[in-house]
C-alpha positions as CSV (number, residue, x, y, z in Angstrom):
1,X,-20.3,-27.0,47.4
2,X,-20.3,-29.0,50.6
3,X,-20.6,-25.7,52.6
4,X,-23.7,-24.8,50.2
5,X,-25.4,-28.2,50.8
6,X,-24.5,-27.6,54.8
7,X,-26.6,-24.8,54.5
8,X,-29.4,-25.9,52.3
9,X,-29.7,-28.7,55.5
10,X,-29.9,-26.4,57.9
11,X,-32.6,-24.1,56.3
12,X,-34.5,-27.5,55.4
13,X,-35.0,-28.7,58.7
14,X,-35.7,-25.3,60.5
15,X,-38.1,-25.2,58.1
16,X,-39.4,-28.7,59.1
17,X,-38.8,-28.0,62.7
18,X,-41.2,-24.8,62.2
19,X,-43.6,-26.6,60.5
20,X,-43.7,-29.6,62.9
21,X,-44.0,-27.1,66.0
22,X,-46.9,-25.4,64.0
23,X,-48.7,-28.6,63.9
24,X,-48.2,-29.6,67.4
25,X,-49.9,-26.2,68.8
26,X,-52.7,-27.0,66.6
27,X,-53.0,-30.8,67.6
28,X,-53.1,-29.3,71.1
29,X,-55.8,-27.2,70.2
30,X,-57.8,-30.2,68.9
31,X,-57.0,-32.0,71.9
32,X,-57.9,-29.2,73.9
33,X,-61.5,-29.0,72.7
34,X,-64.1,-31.4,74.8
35,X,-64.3,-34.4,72.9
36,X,-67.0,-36.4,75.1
37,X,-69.5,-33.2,73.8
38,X,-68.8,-34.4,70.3
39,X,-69.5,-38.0,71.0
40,X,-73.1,-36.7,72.6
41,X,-73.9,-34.8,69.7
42,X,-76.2,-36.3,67.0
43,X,-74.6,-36.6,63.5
44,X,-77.2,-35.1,62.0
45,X,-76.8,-31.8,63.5
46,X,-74.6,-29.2,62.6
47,X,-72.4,-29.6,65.6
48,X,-71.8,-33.4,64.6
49,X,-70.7,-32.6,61.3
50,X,-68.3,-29.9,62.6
51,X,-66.9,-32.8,64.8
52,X,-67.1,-35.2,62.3
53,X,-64.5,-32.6,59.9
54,X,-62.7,-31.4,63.1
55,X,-62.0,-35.6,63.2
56,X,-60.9,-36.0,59.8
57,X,-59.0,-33.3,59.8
58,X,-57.2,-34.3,62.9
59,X,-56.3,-37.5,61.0
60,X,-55.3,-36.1,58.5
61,X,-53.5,-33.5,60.5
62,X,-51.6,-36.8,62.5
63,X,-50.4,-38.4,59.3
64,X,-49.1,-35.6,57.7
65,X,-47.1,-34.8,61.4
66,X,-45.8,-38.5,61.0
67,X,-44.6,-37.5,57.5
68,X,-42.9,-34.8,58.8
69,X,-41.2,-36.8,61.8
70,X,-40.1,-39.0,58.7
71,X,-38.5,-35.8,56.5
72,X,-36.9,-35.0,60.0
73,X,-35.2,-37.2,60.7
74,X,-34.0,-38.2,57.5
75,X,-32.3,-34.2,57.2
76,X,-31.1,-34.6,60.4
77,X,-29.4,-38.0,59.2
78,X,-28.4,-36.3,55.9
79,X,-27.0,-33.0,57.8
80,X,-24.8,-35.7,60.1
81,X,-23.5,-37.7,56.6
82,X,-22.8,-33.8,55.3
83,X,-20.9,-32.9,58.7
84,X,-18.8,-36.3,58.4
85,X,-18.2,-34.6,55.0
86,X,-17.2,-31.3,55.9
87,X,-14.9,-32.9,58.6
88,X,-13.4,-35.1,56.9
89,X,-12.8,-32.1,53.8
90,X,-11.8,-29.6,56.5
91,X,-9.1,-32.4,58.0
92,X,-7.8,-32.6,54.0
93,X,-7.7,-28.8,53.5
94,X,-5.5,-29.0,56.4
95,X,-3.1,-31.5,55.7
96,X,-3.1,-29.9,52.4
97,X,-2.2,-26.5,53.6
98,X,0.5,-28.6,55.9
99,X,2.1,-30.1,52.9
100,X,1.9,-26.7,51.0
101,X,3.5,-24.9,53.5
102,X,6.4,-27.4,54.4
103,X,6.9,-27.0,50.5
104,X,7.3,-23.3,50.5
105,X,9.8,-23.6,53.8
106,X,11.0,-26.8,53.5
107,X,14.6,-27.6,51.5
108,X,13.5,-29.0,48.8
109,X,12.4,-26.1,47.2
110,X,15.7,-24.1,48.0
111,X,17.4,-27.3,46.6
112,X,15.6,-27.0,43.4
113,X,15.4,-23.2,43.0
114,X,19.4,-24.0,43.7
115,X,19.9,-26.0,41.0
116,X,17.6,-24.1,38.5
117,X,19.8,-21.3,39.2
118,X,23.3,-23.6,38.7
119,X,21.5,-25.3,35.5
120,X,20.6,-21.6,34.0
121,X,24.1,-20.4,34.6
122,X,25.7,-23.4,33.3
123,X,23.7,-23.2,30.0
124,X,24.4,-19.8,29.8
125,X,28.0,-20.5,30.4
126,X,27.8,-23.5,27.3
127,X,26.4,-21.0,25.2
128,X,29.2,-18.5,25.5
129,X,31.4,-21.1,24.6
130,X,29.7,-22.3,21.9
131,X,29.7,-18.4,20.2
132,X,33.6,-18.5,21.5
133,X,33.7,-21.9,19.4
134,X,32.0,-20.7,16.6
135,X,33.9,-17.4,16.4
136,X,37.1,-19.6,16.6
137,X,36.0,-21.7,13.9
138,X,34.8,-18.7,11.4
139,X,38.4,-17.5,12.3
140,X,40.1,-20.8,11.7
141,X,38.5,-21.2,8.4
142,X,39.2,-17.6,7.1
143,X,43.1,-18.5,8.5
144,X,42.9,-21.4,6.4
145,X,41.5,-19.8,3.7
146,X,44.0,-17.1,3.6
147,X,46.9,-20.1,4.0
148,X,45.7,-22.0,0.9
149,X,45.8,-18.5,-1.4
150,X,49.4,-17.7,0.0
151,X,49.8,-21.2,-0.4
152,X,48.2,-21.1,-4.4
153,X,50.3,-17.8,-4.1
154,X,53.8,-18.7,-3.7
155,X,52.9,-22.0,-5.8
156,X,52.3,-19.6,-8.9
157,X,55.7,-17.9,-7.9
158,X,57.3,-20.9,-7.6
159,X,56.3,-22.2,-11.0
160,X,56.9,-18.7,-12.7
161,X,60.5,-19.2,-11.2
162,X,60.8,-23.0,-12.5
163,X,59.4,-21.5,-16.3
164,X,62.0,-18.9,-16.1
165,X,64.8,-21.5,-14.9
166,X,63.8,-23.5,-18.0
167,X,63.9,-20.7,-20.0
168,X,67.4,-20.1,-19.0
169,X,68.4,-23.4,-19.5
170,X,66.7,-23.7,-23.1
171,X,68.8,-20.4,-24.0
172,X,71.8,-22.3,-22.9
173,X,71.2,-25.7,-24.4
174,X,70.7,-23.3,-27.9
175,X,73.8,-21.4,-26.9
176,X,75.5,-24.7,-26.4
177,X,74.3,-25.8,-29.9
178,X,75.3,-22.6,-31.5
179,X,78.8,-22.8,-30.3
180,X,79.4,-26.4,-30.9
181,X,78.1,-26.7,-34.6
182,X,81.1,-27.1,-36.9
183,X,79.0,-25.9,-39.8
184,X,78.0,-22.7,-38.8
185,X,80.1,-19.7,-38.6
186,X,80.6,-18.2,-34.7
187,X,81.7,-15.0,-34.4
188,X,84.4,-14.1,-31.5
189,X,83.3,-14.4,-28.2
190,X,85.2,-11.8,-26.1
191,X,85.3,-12.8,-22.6
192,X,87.2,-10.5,-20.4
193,X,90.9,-11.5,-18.6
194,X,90.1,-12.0,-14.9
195,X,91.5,-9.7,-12.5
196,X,94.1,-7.2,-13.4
197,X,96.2,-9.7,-15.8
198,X,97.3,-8.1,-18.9
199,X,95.6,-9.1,-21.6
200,X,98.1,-10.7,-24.6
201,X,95.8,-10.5,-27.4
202,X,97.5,-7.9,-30.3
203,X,95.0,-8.3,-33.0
204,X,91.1,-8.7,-33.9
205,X,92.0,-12.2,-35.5
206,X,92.8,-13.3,-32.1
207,X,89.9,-15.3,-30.9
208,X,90.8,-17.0,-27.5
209,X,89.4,-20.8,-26.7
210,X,85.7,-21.5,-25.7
211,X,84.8,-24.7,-23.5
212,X,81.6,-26.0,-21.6
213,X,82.6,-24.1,-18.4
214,X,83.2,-20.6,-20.1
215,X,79.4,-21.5,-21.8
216,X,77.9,-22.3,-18.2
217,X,79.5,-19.3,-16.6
218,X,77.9,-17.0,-19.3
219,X,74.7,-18.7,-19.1
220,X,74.2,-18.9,-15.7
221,X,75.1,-15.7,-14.4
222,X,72.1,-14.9,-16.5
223,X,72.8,-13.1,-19.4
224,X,70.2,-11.0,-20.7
225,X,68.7,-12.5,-24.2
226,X,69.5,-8.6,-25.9
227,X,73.6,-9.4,-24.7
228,X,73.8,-13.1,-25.7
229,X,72.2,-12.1,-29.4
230,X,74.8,-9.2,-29.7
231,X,77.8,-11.5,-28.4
232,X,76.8,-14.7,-30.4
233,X,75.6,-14.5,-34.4
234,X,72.9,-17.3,-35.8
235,X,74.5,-20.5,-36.6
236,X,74.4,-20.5,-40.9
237,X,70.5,-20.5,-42.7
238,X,69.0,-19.8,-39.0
239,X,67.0,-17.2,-38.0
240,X,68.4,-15.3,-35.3
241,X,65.8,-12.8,-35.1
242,X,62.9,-15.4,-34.9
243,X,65.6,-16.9,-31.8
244,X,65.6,-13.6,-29.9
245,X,61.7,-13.0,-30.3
246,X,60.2,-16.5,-29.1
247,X,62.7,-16.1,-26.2
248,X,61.0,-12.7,-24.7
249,X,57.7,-14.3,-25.7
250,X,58.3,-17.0,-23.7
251,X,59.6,-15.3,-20.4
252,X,57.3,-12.3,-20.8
253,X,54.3,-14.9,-20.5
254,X,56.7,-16.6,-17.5
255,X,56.5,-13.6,-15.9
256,X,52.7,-13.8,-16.0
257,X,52.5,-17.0,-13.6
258,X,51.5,-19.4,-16.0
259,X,53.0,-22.7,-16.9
260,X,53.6,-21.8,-20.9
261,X,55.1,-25.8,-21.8
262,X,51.5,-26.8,-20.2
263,X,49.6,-24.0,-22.3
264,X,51.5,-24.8,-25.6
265,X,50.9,-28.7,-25.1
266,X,47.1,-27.6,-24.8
267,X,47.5,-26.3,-27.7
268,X,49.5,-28.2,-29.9
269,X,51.0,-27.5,-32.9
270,X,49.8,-25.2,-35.5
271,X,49.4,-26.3,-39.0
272,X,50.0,-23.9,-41.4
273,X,49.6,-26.1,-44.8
274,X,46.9,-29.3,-44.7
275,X,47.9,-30.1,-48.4
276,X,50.5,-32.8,-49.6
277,X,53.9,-32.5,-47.7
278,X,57.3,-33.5,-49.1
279,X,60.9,-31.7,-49.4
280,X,64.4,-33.0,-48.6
281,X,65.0,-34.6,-44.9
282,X,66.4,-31.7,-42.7
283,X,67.7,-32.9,-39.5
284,X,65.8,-31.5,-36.4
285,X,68.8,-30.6,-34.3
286,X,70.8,-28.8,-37.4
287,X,70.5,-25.3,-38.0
288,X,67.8,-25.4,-40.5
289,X,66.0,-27.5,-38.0
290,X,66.4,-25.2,-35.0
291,X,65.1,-22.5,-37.4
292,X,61.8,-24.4,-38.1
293,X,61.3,-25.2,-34.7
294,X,61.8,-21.6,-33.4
295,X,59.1,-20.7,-36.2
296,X,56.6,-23.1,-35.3
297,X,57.3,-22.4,-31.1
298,X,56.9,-18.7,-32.1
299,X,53.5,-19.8,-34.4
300,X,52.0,-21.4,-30.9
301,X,53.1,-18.5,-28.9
302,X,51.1,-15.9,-31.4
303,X,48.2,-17.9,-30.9
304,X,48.9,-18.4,-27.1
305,X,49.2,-14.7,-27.0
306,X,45.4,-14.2,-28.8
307,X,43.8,-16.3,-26.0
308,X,45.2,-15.0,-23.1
309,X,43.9,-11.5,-21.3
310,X,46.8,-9.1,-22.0
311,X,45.1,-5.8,-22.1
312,X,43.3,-4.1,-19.3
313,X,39.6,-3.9,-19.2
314,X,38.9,0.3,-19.0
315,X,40.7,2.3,-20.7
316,X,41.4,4.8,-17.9
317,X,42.0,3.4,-14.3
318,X,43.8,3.7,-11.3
319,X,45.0,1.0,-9.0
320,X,42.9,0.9,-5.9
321,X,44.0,-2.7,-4.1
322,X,46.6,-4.8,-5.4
323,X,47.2,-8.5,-5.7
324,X,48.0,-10.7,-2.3
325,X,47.8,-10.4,1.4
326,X,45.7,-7.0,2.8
327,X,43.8,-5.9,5.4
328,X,39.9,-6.4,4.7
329,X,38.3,-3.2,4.7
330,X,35.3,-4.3,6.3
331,X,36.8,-6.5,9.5
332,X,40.0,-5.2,9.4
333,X,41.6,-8.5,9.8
334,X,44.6,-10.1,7.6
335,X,42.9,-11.3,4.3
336,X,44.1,-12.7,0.9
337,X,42.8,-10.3,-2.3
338,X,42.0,-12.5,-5.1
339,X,42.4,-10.1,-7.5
340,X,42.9,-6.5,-8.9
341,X,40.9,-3.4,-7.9
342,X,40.7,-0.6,-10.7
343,X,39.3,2.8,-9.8
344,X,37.1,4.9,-12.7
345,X,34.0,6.9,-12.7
346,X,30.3,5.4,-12.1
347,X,28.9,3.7,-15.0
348,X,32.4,3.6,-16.7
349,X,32.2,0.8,-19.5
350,X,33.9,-2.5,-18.7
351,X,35.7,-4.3,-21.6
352,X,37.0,-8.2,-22.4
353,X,40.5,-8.6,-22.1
354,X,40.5,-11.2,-24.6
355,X,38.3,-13.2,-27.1
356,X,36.3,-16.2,-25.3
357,X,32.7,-16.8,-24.4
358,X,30.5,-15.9,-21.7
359,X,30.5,-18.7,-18.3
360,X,28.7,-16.6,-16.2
361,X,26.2,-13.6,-15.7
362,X,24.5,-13.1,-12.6
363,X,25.1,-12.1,-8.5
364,X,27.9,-13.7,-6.4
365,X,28.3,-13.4,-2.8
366,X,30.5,-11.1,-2.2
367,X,30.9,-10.2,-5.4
368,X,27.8,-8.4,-6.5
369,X,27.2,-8.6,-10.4
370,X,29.8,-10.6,-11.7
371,X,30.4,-11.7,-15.7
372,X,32.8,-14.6,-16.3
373,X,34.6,-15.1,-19.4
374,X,36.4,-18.6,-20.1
375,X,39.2,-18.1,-23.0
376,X,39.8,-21.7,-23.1
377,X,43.2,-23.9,-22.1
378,X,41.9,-23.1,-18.2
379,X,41.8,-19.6,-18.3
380,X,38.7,-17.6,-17.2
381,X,38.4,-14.1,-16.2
382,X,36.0,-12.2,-14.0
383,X,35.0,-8.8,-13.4
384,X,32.7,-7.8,-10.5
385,X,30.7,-5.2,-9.1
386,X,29.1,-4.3,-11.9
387,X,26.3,-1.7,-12.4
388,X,24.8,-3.1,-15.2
389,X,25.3,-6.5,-17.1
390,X,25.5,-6.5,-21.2
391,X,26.3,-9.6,-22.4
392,X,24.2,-13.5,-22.0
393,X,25.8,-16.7,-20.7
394,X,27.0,-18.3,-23.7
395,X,27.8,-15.4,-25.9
396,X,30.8,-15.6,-27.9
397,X,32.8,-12.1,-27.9
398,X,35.7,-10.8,-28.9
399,X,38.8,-8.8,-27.0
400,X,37.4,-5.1,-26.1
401,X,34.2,-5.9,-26.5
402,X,32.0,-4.3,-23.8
403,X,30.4,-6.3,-20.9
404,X,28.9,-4.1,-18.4
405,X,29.3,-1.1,-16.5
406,X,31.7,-0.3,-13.6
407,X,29.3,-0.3,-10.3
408,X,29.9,-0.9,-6.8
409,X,27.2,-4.1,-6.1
410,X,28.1,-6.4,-3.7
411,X,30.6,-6.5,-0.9
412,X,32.2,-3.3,-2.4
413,X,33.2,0.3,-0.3
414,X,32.7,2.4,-3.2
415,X,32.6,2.6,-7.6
416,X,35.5,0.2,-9.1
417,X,36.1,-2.7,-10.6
418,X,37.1,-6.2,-9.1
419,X,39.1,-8.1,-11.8
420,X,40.8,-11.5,-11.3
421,X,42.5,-13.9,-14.1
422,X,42.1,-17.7,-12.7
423,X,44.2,-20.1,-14.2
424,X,43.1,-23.6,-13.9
425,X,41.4,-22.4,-10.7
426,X,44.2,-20.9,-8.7
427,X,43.8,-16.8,-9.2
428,X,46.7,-15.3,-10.1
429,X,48.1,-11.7,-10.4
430,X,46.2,-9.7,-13.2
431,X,48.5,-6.6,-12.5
432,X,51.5,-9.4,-14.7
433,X,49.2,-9.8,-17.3
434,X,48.6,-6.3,-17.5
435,X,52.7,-5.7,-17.6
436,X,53.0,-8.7,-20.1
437,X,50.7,-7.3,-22.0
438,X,52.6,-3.9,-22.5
439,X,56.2,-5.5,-22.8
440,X,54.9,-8.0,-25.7
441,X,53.5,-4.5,-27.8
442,X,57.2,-3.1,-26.8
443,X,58.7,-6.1,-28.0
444,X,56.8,-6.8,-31.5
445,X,57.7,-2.8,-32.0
446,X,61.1,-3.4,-31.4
């Protein structure tokens, strides 16, 4: 703009200068002329009046050349201001350009493209470590993950161990009571001589003498229930038979993992007759009484035995991935499997593996379709990767009643059936249920 207005200036006052030349060749053409001839001349001739214009004009001709000394040397003023302008700009433009380029070469752009570089590197180098940190904590959470389930794991062992210590100990306690009541009839125990000493007994009336140690020793070795009922008749109005039954119950649903003292408590005894009671007193530890009791623990395991999930849920299956620690087949890393997979055809139906009502229906992650059943006393099954859901949350159904349809939704490699039994919300090993299940048919046929 300054260089624009530099130039407007400069065309202005050649413009003037022309001009002001112009009218100083024509004042010196007036002045030229013989002015004393004009004086002489009368005013009322043409001549005069010629003179008289050629005066005016002149005059006129003088003022406007004054005017235009004015205009001149006002531009020529304003073109000086607009040079002390363009000076003083051009003397900024250079310092400018100075400062620029001392920028581009000086240090303290190397210094800040150097650290740019270092700050860049370094933030790359945070967020590697961060991925590295988050990777490490994904792992550490699956690691603890997997620890709490070997954890819940070897827990459920342990307390399927204790149940079947306390079921060895009950059969001893009742062996114990058996042996020492003086009422009852006990047939001959036969316990083998040790080593190679002759044996002195000549006759079947022999019986030889029975204490607490001989008892512990045949308790404790353990002896199978079938052996200890052959060896040892009922003590007098007892039911043997009722004895030998409640005993398999019990360690058959040991076997399963679950705490059967804590289930039966749950739920309590059963009443068989609300009427009046009465009847002579019987005491509770003769052997009347440890008839009645073996009646009404066998009455609570029937009805413990309709509530939990016993039978499998198809009808034909195959065993794809057990129970326990595998390898995931996704990551391949160590993983825990919460429950049971069971191989069968697309679309195969899907069946309750006991009577209880619908908790869930819907998609889990993970898990695809998923139906839940609770049975009550803390025991809920589920069966996922379903194809197609059948039943509503809230439904009451019965064992064998169809649910669904075998699919492979979810976080599945191919058609089968994810099914896990939880047990107050610790899974535990459906392929035990399923064995239970099969022994307690063998032993009701037996």
């Amino acid at each position: 703009m300054v260089v624009v207005a530099c130039f407007a200036t400069l065309a202005s006052a050649g413009f003037l200068s022309a001009q002001y030349v112009a009218l100083h060749r024509t004042l010196d053409q007036i002045a030229g002329v013989d002015n004393s001839s004009l004086l002489s001349l009368n005013s009322d001739t043409p001549d005069a009046a010629r003179a008289i214009a050629n005066g005016t004009a002149m005059a006129d001709l003088n003022r406007h050349l004054a005017s235009l000394n004015d205009q001149y040397a006002a531009l020529e003023q304003q073109h000086d201001a607009d040079q002390d302008k363009i000076s003083a700009l051009a003397a900024q433009v250079a310092s400018l350009n100075d400062a620029v380029a001392k920028a581009n070469s000086g240090q303290a752009v190397n210094d800040l493209t150097a650290t740019l570089n270092a700050t860049r590197v370094e933030l790359q180098r945070s967020e590697a470590q961060r991925a590295d940190q988050a990777n490490r904590m994904r792992q550490l959470e699956a690691d603890a993950q997997t620890a709490k389930l070997r954890n819940d794991q070897m827990k459920a062992q342990m307390a399927a161990k204790d149940q079947q210590l306390q079921q060895v100990t009950l059969e001893r306690d009742r062996f114990r009571a058996m042996l020492n009541d003086k009422s009852g009839k006990v047939a001959p125990v036969l316990i083998p001589p040790p080593g190679n000493a002759p044996s002195n007994v000549q006759g079947s009336n022999m019986v030889p003498p029975v204490d607490d140690e001989q008892t512990d020793a045949l308790v404790d070795n353990p002896v199978p229930p079938s052996v200890v009922d052959n060896r040892v008749s009922a003590p007098a109005g007892g039911d043997n038979g009722t004895s030998r039954m409640t005993s398999r119950l019990e360690l058959l649903l040991a076997s399963t993992g679950v705490d059967v003292e804590q289930l039966l408590n749950r739920i309590g005894p059963v009443v068989t007759q609300a009427s009046s009671q009465g009847g002579p007193f019987v005491a509770l530890n003769s052997p009347t009484g440890i008839a009645l009791q073996d009646q009404q623990r066998q009455a609570q395991l029937e009805k413990l035995l309709k509530t939990l999930p016993l039978t499998a849920p198809l009808v034909n299956y195959g065993i794809g991935s057990g129970f326990g620690p595998r390898r995931d087949p996704f990551n391949g890393r160590e993983a825990f499997h919460t429950g049971l997979d069971l191989e069968a055809p697309y679309r195969t139906p899907v069946y309750s593996t006991a009577p209880g009502t619908v908790a869930f229906t819907g998609v889990k992650e993970g898990y695809g379709r998923t139906v839940d059943i609770n049975h009550g006393n803390g025991i809920v099954t589920r069966f996922a990767h379903l194809h197609r859901i059948l039943v509503a949350r809230g439904q009451h159904i019965g064992a064998h009643f169809e649910i669904g349809e075998l699919g492979s939704t979810g976080r599945s490699t191919g058609p089968h059936l994810h099914y896990e039994v939880i047990v107050d919300g610790r899974p535990l090993d459906p392929a035990k249920f399923l064995e239970a299940g099969k022994n307690v048919v063998q032993t009701r046929s037996q």
